[in-house]
N, C-alpha and C positions, 0 to 999 in steps of 0.2 A: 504494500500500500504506500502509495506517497502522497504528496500535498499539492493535491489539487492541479496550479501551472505548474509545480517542478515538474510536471510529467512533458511538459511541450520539447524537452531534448529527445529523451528516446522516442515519444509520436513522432517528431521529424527525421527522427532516422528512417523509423519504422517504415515512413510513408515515401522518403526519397531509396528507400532498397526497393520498394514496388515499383514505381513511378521510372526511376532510373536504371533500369537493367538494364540499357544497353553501355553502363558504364560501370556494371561489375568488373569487368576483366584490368578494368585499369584501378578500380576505389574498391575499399574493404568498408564497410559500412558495419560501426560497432556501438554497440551500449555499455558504458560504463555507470554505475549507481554510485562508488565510490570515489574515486580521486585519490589525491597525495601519491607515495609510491605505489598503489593499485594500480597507478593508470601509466608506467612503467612499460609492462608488457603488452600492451595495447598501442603502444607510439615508437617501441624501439623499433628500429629499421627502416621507417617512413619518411621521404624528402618534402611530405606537406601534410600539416594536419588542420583541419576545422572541427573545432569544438564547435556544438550549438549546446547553449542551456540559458535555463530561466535566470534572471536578474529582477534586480527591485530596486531602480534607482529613485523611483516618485516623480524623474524628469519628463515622462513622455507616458502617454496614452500607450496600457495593456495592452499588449501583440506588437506591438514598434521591437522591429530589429535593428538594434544595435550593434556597429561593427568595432572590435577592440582588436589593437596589433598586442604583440606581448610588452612593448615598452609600456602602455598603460597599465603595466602590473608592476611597474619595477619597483615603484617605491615600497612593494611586500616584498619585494625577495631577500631580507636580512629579518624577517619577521619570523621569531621563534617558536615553537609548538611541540608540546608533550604529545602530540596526535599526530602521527606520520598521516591520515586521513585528510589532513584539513594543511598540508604542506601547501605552498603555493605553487601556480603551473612553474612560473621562472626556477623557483629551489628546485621543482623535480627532474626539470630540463638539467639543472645543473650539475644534478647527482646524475642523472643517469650519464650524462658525457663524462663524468667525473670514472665512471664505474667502464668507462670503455664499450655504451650503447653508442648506438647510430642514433641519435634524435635530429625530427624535423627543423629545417632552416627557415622553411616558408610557413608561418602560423596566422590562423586566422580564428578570430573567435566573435560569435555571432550572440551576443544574449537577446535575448524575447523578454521583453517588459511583462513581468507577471504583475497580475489584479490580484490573488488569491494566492496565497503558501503559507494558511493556516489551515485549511479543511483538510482531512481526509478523503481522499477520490484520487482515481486516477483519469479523472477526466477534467480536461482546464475546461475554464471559463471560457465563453461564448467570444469574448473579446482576442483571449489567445488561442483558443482553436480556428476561430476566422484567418489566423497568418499563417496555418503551416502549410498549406499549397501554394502561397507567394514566398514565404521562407524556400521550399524544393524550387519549386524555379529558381529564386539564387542560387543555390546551391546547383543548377543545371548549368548554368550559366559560370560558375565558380571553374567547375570541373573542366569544362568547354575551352574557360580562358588557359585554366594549367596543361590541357594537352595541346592547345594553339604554342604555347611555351617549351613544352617537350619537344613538339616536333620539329620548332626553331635551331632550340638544342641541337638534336641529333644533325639537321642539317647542316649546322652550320659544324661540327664535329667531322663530319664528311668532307664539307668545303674545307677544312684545312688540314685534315690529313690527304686530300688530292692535290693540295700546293705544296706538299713536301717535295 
């Protein structure tokens, strides 16, 4: 059971793993409930990651997606905790590079303004379940831009090992 909009991260998974199959082969689409070093094994090896989860900032009207790079977490990442759970993304990135993981360069994190994260439900508010088929589309669109990106890469990888 969770509270209510926390649930609008895993429904946006849920709904961009249907939605977007023709871009399983290149994205692994995952649920994590926990965080801190839990979420460890779920990021190590990946050159991009998008978090999507609920926020409560009181700045913007329920179901507004919010787009956060990782510098707007910095000022947490010397911030201490008896709860490896509740570590922040920056500290976890840190250790894992620290520990000899492959972590993502390119991060993107997406919060959905939640109305409610007091009730019991796993069903959001009318307000944040109205964005998660405009959330997938970004997120179509997200994916779209990073393999217009890859294939730049590899091209251009080609072009100059033929000018050798």
């Amino acid at each position: 059971m969770v509270l209510s909009d926390d649930a609008v991260g895993p429904l946006i998974v849920r709904r961009a793993e249907e939605v977007l199959a023709d871009a399983k082969e290149c994205v692994d689409f995952k649920e994590n409930y926990s965080g801190g070093l839990d979420m460890l094994d779920d990021i190590n090896g990946y050159d991009r990651l998008l978090i999507v989860d609920c926020v409560k900032t009181g700045s913007c009207e329920p179901g507004t997606c919010i787009t956060y790079g990782l510098n707007d977490f910095e000022k947490h990442r010397h911030e201490r905790s008896f709860n490896s759970h509740i570590l922040t993304l920056p500290t976890v990135l840190d250790i894992g590079k620290r520990c000899g993981y492959k972590m993502p360069d390119d991060i993107i994190i997406w919060g959905i303004e939640a109305d409610d994260t007091t009730t019991f439900s796993e069903e959001p508010t009318d307000k944040v379940k109205a964005c998660i088929d405009g959330v997938v589309e970004k997120m179509r669109q997200t994916i779209a831009e990073w393999q217009k990106q890859d294939a730049l890469k590899s091209q251009n990888a080609k072009l100059k090992t033929q000018s050798l």
